[in-house]
DRENDO-1510 file (C-alpha; in Angstrom, 1 decimal, always signed):
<recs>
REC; n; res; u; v; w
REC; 1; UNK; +48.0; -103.0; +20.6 .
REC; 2; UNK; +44.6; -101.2; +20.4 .
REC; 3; UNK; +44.1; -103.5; +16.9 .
REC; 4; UNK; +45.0; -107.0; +19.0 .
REC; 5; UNK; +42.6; -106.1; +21.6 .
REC; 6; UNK; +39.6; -105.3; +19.0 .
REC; 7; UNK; +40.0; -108.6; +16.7 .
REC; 8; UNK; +39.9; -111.1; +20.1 .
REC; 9; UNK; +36.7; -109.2; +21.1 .
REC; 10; UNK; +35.4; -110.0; +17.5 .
REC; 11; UNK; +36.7; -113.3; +17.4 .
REC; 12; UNK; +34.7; -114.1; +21.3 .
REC; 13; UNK; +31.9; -112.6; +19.9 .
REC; 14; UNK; +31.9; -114.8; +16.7 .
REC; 15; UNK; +32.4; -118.3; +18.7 .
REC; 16; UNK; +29.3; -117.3; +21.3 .
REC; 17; UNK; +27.4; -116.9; +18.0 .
REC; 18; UNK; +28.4; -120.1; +16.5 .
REC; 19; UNK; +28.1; -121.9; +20.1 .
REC; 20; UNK; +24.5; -120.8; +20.2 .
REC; 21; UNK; +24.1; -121.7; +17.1 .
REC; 22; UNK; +24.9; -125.3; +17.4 .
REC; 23; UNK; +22.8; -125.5; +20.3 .
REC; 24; UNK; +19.7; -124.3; +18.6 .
REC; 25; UNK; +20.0; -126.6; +16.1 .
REC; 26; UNK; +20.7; -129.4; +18.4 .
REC; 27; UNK; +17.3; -128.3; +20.1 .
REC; 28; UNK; +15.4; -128.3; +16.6 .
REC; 29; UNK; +16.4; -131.3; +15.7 .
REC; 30; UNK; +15.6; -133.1; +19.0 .
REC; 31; UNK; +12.0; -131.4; +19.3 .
REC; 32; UNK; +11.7; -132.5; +15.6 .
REC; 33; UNK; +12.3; -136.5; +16.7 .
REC; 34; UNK; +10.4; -136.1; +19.6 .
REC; 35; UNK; +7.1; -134.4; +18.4 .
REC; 36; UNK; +5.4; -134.4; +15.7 .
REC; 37; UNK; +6.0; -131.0; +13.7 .
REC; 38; UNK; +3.3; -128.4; +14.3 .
REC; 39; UNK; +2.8; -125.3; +12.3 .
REC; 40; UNK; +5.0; -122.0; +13.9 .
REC; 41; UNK; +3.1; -119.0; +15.0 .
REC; 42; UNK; +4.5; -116.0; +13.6 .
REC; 43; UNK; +5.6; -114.8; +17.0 .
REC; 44; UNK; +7.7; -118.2; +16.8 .
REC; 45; UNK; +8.9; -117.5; +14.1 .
REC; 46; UNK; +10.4; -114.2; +15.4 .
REC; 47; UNK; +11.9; -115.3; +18.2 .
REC; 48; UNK; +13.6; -118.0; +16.2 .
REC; 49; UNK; +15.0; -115.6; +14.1 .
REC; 50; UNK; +16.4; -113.7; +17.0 .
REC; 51; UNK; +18.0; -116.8; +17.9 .
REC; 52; UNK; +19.7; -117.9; +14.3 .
REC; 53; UNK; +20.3; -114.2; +13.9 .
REC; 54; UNK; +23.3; -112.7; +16.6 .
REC; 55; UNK; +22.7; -108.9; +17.4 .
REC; 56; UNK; +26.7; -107.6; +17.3 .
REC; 57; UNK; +27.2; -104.6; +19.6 .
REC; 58; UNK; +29.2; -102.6; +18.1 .
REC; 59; UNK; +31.9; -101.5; +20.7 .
REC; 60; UNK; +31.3; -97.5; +20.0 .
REC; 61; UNK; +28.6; -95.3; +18.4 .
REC; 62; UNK; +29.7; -92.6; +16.6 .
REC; 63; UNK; +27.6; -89.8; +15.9 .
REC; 64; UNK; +28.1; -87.9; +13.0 .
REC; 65; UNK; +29.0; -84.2; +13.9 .
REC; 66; UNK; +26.6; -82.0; +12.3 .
REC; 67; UNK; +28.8; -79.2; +10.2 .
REC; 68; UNK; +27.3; -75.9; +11.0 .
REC; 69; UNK; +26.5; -73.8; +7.8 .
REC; 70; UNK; +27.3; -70.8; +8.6 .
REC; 71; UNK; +24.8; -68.4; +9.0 .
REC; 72; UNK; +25.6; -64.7; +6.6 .
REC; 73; UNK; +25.2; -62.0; +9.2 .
REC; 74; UNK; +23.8; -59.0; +7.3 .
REC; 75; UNK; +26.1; -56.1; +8.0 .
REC; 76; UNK; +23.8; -53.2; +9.0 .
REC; 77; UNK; +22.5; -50.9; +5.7 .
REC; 78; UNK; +25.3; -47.9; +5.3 .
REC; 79; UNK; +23.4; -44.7; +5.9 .
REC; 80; UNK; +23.4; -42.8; +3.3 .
REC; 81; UNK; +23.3; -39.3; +4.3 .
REC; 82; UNK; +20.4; -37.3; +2.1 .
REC; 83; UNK; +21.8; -34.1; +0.8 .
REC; 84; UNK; +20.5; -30.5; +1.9 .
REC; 85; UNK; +19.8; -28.3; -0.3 .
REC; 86; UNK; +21.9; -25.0; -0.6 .
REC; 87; UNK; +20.4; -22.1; -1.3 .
REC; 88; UNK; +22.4; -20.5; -3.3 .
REC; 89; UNK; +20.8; -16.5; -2.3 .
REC; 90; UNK; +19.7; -14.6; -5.1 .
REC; 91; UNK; +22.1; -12.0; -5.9 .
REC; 92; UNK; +20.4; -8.3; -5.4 .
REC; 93; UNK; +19.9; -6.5; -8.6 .
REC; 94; UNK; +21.9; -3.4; -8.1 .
REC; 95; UNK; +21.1; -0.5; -10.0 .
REC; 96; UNK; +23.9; +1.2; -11.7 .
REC; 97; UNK; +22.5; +4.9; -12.8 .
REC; 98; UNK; +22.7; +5.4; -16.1 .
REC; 99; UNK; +24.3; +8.8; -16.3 .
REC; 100; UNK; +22.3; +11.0; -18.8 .
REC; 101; UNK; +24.1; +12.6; -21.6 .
REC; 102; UNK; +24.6; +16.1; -21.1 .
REC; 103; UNK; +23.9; +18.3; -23.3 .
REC; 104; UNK; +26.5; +19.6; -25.6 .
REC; 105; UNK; +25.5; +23.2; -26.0 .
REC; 106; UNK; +27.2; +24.5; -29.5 .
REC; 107; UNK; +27.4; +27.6; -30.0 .
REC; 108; UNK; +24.9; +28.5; -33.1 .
REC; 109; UNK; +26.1; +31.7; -34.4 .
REC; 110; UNK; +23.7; +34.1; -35.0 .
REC; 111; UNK; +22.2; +35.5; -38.3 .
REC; 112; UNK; +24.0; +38.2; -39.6 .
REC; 113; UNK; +21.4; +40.9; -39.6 .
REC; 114; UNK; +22.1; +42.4; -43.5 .
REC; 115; UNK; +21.2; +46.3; -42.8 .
REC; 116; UNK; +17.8; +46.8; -44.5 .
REC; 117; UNK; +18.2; +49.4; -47.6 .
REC; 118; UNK; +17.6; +53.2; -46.2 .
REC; 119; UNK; +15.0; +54.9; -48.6 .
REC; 120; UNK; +16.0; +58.4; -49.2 .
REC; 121; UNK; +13.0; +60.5; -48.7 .
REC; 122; UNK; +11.8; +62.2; -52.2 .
REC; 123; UNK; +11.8; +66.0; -52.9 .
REC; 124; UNK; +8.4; +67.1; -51.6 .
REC; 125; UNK; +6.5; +70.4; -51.1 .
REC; 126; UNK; +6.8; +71.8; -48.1 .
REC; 127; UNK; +4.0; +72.3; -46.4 .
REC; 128; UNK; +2.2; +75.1; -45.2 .
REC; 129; UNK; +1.6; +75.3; -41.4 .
REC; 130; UNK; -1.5; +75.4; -40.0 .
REC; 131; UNK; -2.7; +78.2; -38.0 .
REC; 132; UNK; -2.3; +77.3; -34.5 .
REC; 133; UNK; -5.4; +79.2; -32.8 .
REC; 134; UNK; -4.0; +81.4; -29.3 .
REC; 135; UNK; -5.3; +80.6; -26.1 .
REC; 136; UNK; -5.6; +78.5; -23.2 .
REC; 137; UNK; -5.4; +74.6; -23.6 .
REC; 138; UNK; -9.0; +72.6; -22.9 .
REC; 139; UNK; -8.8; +70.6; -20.0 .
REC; 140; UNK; -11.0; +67.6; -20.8 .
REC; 141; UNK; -13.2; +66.7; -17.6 .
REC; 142; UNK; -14.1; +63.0; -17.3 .
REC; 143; UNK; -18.0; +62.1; -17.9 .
REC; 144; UNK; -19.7; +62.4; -14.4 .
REC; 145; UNK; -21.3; +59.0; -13.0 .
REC; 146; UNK; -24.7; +58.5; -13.7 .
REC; 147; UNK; -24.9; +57.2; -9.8 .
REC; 148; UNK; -24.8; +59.8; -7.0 .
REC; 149; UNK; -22.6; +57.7; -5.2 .
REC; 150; UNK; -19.4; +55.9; -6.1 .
REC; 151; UNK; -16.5; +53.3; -4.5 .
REC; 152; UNK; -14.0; +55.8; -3.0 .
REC; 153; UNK; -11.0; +53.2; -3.0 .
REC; 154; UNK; -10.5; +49.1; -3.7 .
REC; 155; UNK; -12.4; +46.8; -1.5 .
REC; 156; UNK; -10.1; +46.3; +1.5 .
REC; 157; UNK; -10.0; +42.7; +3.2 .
REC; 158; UNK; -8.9; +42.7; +7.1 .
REC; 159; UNK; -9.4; +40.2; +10.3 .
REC; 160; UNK; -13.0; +40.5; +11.9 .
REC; 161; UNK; -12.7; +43.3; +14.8 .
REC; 162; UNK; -16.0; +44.3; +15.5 .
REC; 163; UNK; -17.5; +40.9; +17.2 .
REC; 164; UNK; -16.2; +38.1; +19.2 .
REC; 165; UNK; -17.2; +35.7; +16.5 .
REC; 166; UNK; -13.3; +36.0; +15.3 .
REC; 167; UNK; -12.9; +33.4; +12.2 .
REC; 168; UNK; -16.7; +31.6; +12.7 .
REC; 169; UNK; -17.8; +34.7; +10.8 .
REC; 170; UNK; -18.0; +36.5; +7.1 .
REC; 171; UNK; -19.4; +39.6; +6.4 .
REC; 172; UNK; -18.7; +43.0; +4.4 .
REC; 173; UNK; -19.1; +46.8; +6.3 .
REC; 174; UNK; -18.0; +50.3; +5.8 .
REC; 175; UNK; -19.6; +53.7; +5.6 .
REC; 176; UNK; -20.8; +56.4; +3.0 .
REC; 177; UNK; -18.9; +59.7; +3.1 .
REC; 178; UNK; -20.5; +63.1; +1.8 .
REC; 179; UNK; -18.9; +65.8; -0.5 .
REC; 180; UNK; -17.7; +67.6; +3.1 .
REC; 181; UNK; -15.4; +64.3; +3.3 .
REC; 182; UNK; -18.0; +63.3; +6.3 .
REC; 183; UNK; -20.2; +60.6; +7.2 .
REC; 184; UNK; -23.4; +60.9; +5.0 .
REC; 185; UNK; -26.6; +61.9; +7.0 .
REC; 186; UNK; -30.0; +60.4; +5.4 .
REC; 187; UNK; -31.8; +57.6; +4.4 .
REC; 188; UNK; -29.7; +55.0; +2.6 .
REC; 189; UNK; -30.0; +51.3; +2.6 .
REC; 190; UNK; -27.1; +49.0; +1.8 .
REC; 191; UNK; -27.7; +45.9; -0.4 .
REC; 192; UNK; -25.5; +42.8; -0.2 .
REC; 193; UNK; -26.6; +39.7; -2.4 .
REC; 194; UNK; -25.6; +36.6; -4.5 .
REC; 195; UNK; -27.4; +33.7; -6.2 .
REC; 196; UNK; -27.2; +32.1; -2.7 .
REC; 197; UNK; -27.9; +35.3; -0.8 .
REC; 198; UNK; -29.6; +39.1; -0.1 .
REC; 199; UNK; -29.0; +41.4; +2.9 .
REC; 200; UNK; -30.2; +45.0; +3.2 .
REC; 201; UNK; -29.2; +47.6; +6.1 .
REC; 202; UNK; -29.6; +51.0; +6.8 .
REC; 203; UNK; -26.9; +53.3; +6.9 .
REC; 204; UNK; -25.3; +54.8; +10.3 .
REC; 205; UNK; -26.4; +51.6; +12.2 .
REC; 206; UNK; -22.9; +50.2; +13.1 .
REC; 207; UNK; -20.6; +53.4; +14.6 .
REC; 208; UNK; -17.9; +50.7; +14.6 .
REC; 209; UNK; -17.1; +51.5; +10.8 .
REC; 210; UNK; -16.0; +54.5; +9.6 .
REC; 211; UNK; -15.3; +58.0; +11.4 .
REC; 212; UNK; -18.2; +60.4; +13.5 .
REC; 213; UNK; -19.1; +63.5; +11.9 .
REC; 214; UNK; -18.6; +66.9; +14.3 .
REC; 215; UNK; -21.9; +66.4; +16.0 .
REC; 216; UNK; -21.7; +62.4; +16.5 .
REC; 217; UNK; -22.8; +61.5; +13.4 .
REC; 218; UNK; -22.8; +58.2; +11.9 .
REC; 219; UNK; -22.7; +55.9; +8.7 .
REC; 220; UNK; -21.4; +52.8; +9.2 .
REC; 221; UNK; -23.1; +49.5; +8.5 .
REC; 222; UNK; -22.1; +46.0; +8.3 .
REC; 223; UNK; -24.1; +42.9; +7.0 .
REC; 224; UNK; -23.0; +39.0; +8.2 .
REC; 225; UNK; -22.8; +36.7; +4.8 .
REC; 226; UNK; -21.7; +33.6; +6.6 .
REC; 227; UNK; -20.8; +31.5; +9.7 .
REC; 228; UNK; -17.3; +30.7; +8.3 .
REC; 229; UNK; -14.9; +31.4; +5.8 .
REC; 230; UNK; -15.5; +31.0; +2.5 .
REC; 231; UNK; -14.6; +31.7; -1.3 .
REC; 232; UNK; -17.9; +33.2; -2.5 .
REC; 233; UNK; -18.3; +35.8; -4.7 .
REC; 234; UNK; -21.0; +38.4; -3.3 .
REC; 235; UNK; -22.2; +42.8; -5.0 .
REC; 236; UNK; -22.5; +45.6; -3.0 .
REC; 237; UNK; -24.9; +48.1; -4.0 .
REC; 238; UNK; -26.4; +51.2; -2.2 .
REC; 239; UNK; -30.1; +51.9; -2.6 .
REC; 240; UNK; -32.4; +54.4; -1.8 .
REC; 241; UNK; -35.1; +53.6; +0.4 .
REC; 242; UNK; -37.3; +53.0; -2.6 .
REC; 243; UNK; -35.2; +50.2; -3.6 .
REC; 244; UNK; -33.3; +52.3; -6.1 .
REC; 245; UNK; -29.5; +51.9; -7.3 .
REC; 246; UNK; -27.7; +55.1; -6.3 .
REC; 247; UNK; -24.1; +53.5; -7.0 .
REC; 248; UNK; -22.7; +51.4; -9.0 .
REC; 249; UNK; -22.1; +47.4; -8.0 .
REC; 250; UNK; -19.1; +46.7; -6.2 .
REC; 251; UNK; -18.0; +43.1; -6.3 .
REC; 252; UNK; -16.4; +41.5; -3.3 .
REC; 253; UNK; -14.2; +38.1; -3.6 .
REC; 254; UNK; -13.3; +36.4; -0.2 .
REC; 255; UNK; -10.5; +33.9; +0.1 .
REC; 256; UNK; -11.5; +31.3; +2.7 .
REC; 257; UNK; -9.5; +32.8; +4.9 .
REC; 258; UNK; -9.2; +34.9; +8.7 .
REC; 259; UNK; -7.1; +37.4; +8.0 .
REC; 260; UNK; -9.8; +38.6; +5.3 .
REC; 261; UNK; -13.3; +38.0; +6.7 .
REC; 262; UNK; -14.4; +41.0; +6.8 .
REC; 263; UNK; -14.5; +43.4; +3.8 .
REC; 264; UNK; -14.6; +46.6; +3.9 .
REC; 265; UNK; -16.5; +49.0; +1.5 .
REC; 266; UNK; -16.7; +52.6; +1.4 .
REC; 267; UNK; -18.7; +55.2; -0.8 .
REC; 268; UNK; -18.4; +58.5; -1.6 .
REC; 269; UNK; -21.2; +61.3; -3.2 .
REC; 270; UNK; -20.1; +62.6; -6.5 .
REC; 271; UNK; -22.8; +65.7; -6.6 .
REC; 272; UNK; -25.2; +67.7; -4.2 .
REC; 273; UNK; -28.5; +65.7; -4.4 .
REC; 274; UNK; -31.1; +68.1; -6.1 .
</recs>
């Protein structure tokens, strides 16, 4: 039915073109007889042609559906995870002690000791004894000291007791005992010295050494070496007032330490001063 409709409007169509036709001609032909032909201007020209020409209308348009090209959506970049490092820990050296070898003690046995020859003393003279002479064994007598005084026992180290100086001090004392066994009465001078140091005193000036006599006699002395301990090495010597050695030299040896700072030195006589 649709098809029927179609071809009548093509077939109307195609008889207004012919109709139209016809007349245009009819119209050339009569302007031809009627006046003389003139030259057509181009824009007659075109309008004729739009005349012998029929514009068909086509009854629908149709417009080509563009196809879409599909687009390629990028799929997002997979995340590739970056791996950590382990750390594997360092396993700890542990020392494992090396036990030592003990000794194996072997029993070395000793050298048989082979018994030395015995030498059987030769037939010999007897001898004759000597006459032993009668009477009563010598008693030897050691040499007497060429000094007049001597160093009655060792050098005795004790605390400091006779100041209030306590350890800030160093010094040697004692006293000089006669051949009664009591303290010495005269003119004596002490002598204390080292490379480092000399101190002289006179006997009897410090009663806090030594014993009194029975009348309040007195020989004790004492001589200060240093304001603190020490280790030095320092002679005792006791002089006459001339500057002479009347004993022998006594050394003295401190030991840097509190409980010995103070040395104690005594002398004895040996014979009566003539």
């Amino acid at each position: 039915m649709a098809r029927r409709s179609s071809d009548g409007v093509y077939n109307f169509i195609t008889a207004l073109a012919l109709l139209g036709t016809v007349l245009v001609l009819g119209g050339t032909v009569a302007l031809v007889l009627t006046t003389p032909p003139r030259e057509i201007t181009p824009a007659e020209q075109t309008q004729v042609a739009a005349l012998l020409l029929p514009t068909i209308t086509p009854s629908f348009t149709w417009t080509p559906t563009e196809t879409p090209t599909p687009t390629r959506t990028p799929l997002p970049p997979t995340f590739t995870p970056t791996p950590t490092e382990t750390l594997t820990p360092t396993p700890t050296l542990t020392e494992t002690p090396t036990p030592l070898p003990t000794a194996t003690i072997t029993d070395t046995p000793a050298p048989t000791l082979t018994p030395s020859l015995t030498f059987t003393p030769a037939a010999s003279d007897t001898p004759t004894p000597t006459e032993t002479p009668t009477g009563p064994t010598p008693t030897f007598t050691a040499s007497p000291s060429p000094f007049l005084f001597s160093l009655r026992e060792p050098v005795q180290y004790v605390r400091n007791f006779a100041n209030s100086a306590q350890c800030a001090w160093q010094g040697v004392g004692g006293q000089v005992i006669n051949l009664n066994g009591t303290p010495f009465v005269g003119n004596l001078i002490v002598h204390v010295f080292n490379n480092n140091f000399s101190g002289k005193v006179l006997i009897g000036s410090n009663s806090l050494y030594g014993i009194a006599g029975p009348n309040g006699e007195n020989s004790g002395w004492e001589i200060r070496v240093e304001n603190n301990v020490n280790s030095q090495l320092y002679f005792v010597q006791l002089e006459s007032q001339n500057g002479v050695p009347v004993s022998e030299t006594v050394q003295v040896q401190f030991n840097s330490s509190c409980d010995g700072n103070v040395a104690i030195v005594t002398f004895v006589q040996n014979r009566p001063i003539r």
